[in-house]
C-alpha positions in Angstrom: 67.5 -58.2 53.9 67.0 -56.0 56.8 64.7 -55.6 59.4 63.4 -52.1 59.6 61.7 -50.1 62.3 62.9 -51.8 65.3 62.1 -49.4 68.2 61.2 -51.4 71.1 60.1 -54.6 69.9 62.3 -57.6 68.4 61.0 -60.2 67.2 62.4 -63.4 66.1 60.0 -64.2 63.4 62.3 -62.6 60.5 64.8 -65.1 61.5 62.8 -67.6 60.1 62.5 -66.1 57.0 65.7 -64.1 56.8 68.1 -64.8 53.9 71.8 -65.3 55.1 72.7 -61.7 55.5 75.9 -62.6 55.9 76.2 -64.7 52.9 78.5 -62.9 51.2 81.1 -61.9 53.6 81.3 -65.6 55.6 84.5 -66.8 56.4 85.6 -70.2 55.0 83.8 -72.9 56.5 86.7 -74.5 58.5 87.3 -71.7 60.3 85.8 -71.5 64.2 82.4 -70.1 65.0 84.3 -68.2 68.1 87.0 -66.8 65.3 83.9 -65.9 62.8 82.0 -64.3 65.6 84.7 -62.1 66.7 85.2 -60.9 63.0 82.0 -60.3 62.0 81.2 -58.1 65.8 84.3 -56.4 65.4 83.5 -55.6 61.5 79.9 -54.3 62.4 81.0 -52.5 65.1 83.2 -50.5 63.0 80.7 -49.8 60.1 77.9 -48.7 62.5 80.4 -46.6 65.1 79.2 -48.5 67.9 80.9 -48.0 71.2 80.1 -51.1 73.6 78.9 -54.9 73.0 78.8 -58.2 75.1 77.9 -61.3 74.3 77.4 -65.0 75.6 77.5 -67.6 72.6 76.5 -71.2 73.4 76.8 -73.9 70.7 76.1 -77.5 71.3 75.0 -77.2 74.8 78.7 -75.6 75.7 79.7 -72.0 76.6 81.6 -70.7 73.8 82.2 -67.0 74.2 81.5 -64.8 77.0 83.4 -61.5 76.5 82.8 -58.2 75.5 84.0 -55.5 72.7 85.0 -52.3 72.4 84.7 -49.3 75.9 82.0 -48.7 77.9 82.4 -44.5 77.8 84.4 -43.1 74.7 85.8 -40.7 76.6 87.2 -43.2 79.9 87.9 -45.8 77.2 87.3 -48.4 79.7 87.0 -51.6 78.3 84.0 -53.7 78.1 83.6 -57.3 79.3 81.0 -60.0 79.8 80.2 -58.3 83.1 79.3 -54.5 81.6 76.1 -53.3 82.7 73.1 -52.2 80.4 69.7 -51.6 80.1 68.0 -54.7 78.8 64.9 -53.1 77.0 61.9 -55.7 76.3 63.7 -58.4 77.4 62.3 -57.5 80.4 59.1 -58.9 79.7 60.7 -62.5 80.0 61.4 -61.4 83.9 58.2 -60.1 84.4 56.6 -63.6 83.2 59.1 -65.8 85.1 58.0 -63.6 88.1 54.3 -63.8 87.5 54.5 -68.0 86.7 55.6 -68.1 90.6 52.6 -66.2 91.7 50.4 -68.0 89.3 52.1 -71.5 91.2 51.4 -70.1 94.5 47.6 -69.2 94.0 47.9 -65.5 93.9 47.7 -64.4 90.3 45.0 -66.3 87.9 45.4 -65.3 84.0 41.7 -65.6 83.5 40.5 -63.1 86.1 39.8 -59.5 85.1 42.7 -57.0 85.4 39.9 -55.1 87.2 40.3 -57.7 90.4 44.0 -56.6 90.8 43.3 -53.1 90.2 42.2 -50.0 92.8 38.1 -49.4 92.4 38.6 -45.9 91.3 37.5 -46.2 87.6 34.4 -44.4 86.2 31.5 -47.0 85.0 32.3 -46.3 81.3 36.3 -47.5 82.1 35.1 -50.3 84.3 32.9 -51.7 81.0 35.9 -51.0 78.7 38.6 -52.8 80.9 36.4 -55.5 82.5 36.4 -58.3 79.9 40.2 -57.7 79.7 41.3 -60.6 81.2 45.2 -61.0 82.7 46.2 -63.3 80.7 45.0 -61.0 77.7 47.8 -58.7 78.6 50.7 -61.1 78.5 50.1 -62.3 74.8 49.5 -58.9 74.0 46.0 -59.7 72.9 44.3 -57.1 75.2 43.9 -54.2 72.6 45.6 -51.6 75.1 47.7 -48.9 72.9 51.5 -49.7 72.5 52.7 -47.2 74.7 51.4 -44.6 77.6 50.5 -41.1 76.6 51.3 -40.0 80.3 55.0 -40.9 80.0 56.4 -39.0 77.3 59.8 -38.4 75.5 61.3 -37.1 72.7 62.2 -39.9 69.5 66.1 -40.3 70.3 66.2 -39.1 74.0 66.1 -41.5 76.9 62.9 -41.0 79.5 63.6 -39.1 81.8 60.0 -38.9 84.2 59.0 -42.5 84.4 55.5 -43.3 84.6 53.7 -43.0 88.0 51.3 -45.4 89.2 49.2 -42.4 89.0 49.9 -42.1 85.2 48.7 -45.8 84.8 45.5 -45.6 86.3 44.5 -42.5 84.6 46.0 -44.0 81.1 43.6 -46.7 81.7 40.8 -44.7 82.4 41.0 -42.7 79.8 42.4 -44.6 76.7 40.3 -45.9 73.5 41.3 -49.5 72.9 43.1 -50.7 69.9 41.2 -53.7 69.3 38.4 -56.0 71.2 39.4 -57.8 73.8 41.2 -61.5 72.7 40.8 -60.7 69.1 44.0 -59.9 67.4 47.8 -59.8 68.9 49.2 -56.0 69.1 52.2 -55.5 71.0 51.7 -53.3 74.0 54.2 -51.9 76.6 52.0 -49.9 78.7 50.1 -53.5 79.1 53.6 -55.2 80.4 53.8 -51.7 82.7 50.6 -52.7 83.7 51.3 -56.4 84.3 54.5 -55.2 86.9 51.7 -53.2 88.8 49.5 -55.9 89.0 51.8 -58.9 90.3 53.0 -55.6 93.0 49.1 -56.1 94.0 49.3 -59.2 93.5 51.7 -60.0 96.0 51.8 -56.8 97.9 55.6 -56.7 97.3 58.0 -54.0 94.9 58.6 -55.3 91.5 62.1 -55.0 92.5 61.5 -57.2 95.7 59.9 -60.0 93.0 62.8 -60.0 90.8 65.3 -60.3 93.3 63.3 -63.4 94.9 62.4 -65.0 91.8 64.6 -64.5 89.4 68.0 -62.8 90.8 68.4 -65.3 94.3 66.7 -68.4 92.5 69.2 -68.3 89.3 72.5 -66.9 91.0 72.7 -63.7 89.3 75.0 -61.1 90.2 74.0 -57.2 88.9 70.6 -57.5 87.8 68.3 -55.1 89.2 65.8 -52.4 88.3 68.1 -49.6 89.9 71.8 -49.5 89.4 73.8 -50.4 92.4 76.2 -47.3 93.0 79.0 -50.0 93.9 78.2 -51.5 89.9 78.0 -47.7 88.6 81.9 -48.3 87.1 80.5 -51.0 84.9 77.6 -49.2 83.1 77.8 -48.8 79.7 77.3 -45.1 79.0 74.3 -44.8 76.1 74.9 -43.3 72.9 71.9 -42.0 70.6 71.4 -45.0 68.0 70.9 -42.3 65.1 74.0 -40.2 66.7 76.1 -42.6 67.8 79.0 -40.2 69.4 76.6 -38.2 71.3 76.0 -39.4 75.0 72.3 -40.2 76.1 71.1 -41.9 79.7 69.6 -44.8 80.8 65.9 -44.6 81.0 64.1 -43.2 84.6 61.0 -45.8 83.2 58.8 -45.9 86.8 56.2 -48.3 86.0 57.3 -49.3 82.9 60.1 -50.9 84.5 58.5 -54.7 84.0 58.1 -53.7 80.2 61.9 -52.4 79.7 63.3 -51.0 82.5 66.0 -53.9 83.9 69.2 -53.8 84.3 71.7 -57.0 83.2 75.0 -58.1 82.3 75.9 -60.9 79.4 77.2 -62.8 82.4 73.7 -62.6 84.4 71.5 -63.4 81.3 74.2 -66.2 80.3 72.7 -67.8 83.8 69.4 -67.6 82.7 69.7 -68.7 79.4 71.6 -71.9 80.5 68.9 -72.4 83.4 65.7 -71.8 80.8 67.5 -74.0 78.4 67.9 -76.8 80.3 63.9 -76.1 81.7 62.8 -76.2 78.0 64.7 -79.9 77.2 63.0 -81.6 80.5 59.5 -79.6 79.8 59.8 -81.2 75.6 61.1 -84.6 76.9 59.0 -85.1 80.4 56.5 -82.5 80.2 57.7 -81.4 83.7 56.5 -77.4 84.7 59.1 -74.7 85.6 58.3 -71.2 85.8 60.6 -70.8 83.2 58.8 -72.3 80.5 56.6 -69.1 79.1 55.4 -70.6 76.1 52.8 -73.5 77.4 49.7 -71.4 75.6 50.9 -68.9 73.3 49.0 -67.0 70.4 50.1 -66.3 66.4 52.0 -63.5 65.8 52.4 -64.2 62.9 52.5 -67.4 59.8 55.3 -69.8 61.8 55.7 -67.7 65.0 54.0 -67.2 68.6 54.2 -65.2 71.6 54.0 -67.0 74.8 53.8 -65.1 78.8 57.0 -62.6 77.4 58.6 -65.3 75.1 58.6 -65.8 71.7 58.6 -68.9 69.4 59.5 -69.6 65.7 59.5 -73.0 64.0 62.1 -72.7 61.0 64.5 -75.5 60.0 66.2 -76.2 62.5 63.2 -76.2 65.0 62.2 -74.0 67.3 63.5 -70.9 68.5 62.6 -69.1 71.7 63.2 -65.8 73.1 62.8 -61.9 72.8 65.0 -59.0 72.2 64.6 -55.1 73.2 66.1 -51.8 71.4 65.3 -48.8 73.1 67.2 -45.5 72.3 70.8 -46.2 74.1 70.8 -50.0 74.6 69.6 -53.0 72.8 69.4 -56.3 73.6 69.2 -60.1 72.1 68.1 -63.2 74.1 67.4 -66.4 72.2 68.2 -70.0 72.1 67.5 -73.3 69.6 66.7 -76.7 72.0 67.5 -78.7 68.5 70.9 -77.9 68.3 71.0 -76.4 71.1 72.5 -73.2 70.9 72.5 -70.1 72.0 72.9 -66.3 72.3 72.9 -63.5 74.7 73.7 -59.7 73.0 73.9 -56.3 74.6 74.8 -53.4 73.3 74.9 -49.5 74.3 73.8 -48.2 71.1 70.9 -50.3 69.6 69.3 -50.4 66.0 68.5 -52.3 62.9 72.8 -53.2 62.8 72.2 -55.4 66.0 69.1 -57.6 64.8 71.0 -58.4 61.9 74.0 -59.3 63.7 72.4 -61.6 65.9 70.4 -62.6 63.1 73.8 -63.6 61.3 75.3 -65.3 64.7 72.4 -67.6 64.6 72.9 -68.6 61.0 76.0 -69.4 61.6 75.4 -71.4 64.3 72.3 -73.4 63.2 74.5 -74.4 59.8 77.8 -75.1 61.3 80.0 -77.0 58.9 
């Protein structure tokens, strides 16, 4: 079974349903998840002419990989490690939330005011009765009805963006878009609304985007590259892009402007590995205690779907072996997976510079195999 259609959204719901698709090819049971793991990238890898991957694995609460595969530009053949650079798609969206909890905790961002209060008074009457019963918290569980992507930053299918979208762009998108769907009335997954969410906690809390993630998520969790431009002094460790349908041709990371709290971050395996570890440990206090962290972004969430839930940029599936949280991201050039099981508690952080349908079905298989380790 595959997952088709990717694009940019990942869900984890097909994990819940997903038949072993490794069934046939696993490895006797004795032998280590770390020797599996390695096996089954390197394998993959090879079929689907990928150039770059890095991972964190966590199984039973411990680190058990954190390396990387393969080069980071064909033609340097520099090799990739747990500290390669890439784009982190939607995965973004969990940064934006953590971000906006800490405004929410310090009184200046409430989910059930109007997006309208955090926005400039320039829109015509006929937006301002469109967009007024859109409420902020609308936007995070995708339940606002705003169109899946902006029509004022464009690109070509298989070409990074190159003009990201101006605050300009944003405002006029809003003014002049038809909604998808009422108001709080069905969940349709919306990057233009995460775009918008980035704008509004700038409003907010009269501060970059940037300036946010460094002081709530880069300085609070110790990470080390991430960032929504690339450092010139970390410009060695990129991971060069290739075009997911032509995998030997060379594309760029995405210029995404405003879009950047939607899918525009930059990470490492080593830097999400942080976060994972830190959210983890959040989630096992918050089910035991009930004690709040901005990290815990699915206190209210919203179906998605029969056994699965989107939370404040978070995701959550109940399967077997409990719940699993998380997101993942694929945009043209880089993909990304981000997901962990409290239960059993494991984990796993992927990147890779050539996304697609191969990836979610690796990560897909990594999880089997850790969730029904011999």
């Amino acid at each position: 079974m595959k997952i088709k259609n990717v694009k940019n959204q990942i869900t984890i719901l097909a994990l819940l349903f997903l038949t072993p698709y490794f069934a046939q090819t696993q490895s006797p049971q004795k032998q280590s998840a770390e020797q599996w793991i390695k096996n089954e990238i390197e394998k993959r890898m090879l079929e689907n002419n990928i150039p770059s991957l890095s991972l964190a694995v966590v199984q039973d609460g411990q680190l058990i990989m954190q390396t990387g595969f393969g080069v980071k530009d064909r033609d340097l053949k520099n090799k990739s490690d747990e500290n390669t650079i890439y784009q982190i798609a939607s995965v973004a969206k969990t940064f934006t939330s953590i971000i906006a909890n800490n405004l929410i905790e310090q009184g200046l961002l409430d989910l059930d005011e109007s997006i309208l209060t955090y926005l400039p008074d320039q829109f015509s009457e006929k937006a301002k009765s469109k967009l007024g019963p859109i409420k902020v918290r609308h936007v995070f569980y995708h339940r606002s009805g705003l169109k899946r992507n902006s029509k004022s930053a464009k690109r070509k299918d298989g070409t990074a963006m190159k003009i990201g979208l101006t605050e300009e762009g944003l405002l006029r998108d809003l003014e002049r878009l038809k909604l998808d769907s009422k108001p709080d009335t069905e969940y349709s997954y919306s990057n233009l609304g995460y775009g918008l969410i980035g704008y509004i906690l700038e409003r907010a809390s009269n501060e970059t985007y940037e300036n946010l993630l460094q002081k709530y998520v880069v300085d609070e969790y110790g990470l080390n590259v991430t960032s929504t431009l690339l450092d010139p002094k970390n410009k060695k460790d990129l991971a060069t892009p290739y075009r997911k349908n032509k995998r030997n041709i060379k594309t760029s990371p995405w210029v995404t402007g405003k879009l950047c709290s939607a899918s525009g971050v930059y990470s490492s395996a080593a830097d999400l590995y942080k976060l994972l570890e830190a959210q983890m440990q959040a989630y096992q206090k918050y089910a035991k205690s009930g004690e709040d962290n901005a990290l815990i972004l699915t206190k209210e969430k919203h179906a998605m779907g029969e056994k699965a839930s989107y939370g404040m940029g978070f995701q959550e599936g109940i399967g077997k072996s409990g719940a699993i949280y998380g997101h993942g991201g694929d945009m043209d050039g880089y993909g990304c997976w981000y997901n962990f099981n409290l239960d059993k508690q494991n984990g796993l952080v992927l990147l890779t510079s050539s996304g697609g349908d191969w990836m979610v079905n690796l990560a897909f298989g990594i999880m089997e195999r850790l969730l029904n380790k011999p």
